[in-house]
N, C-alpha and C positions, 0 to 999 in steps of 0.2 A: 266759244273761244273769243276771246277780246282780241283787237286788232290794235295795234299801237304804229301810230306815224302812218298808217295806211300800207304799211309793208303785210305782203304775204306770209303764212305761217312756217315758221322754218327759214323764213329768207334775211329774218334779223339776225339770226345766229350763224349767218353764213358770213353777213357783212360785217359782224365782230369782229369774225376768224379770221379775214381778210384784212380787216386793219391791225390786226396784229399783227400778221407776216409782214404788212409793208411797213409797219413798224419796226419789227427786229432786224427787216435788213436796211433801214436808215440807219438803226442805233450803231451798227458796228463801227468800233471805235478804230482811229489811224494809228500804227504801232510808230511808236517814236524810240530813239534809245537816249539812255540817261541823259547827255549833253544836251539833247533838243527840247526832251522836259527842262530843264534847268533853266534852257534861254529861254524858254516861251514863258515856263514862270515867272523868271525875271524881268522882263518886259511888261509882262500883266501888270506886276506891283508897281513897276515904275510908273505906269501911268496913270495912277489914282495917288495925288499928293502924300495921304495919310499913309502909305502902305510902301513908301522911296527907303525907309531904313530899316524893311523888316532885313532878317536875316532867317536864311532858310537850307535845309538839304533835301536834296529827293533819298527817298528811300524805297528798294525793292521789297516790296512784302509778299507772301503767299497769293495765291490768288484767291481771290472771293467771286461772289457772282457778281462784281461792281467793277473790281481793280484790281490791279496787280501792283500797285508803287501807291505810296502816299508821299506827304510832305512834312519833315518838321522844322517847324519855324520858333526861329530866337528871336532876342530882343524888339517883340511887337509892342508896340505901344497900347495903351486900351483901347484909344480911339479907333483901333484901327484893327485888330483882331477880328471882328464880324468881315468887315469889307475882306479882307485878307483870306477868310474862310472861304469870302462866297467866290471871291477869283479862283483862288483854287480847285473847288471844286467845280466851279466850269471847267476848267481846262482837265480833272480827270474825266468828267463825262464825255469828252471828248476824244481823248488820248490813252493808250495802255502803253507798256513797259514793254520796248522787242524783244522777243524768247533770245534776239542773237544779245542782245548787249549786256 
């Protein structure tokens, strides 16, 4: 048997498993309800020049293994579509939809 990194046999797949539990319980996301999504979104855009006149809604979807709400956004400019995406979807990886709102 081959040794890898000098770990014992067996003791890699433990330390996988391990960072994955302390993975999934950082990942859990803070429940927000629609108003608090709205203004965090809104603030995000603001403060990247390109992305001050996107127009947007939160919207409640199904849930998926990702999210519970998406965003759709009007009148983006081109320039500013990408940037607009990538705030976005920080702030879902961050945030889910409160079952109460």
């Amino acid at each position: 048997m081959v040794r890898r990194h000098g770990w014992p046999p067996g003791k890699l797949w433990e330390c996988d498993m391990a960072f994955e539990a302390l993975l999934a319980r950082d990942s859990a996301k803070t429940p927000a309800s629609l108003n608090e999504l709205r203004t965090r979104v809104f603030y995000a855009l603001q403060r990247h020049p390109l992305c001050r006149q996107v127009e947007f809604d939160i919207v409640s979807t199904p849930r998926t293994r990702r999210t519970n709400w998406t965003v759709s956004m009007h009148s983006v400019q081109p320039g500013a579509l990408w940037t607009a995406h990538e705030i976005v979807a920080d702030i879902q990886e961050a945030y889910e939809l409160d079952a109460v709102a």
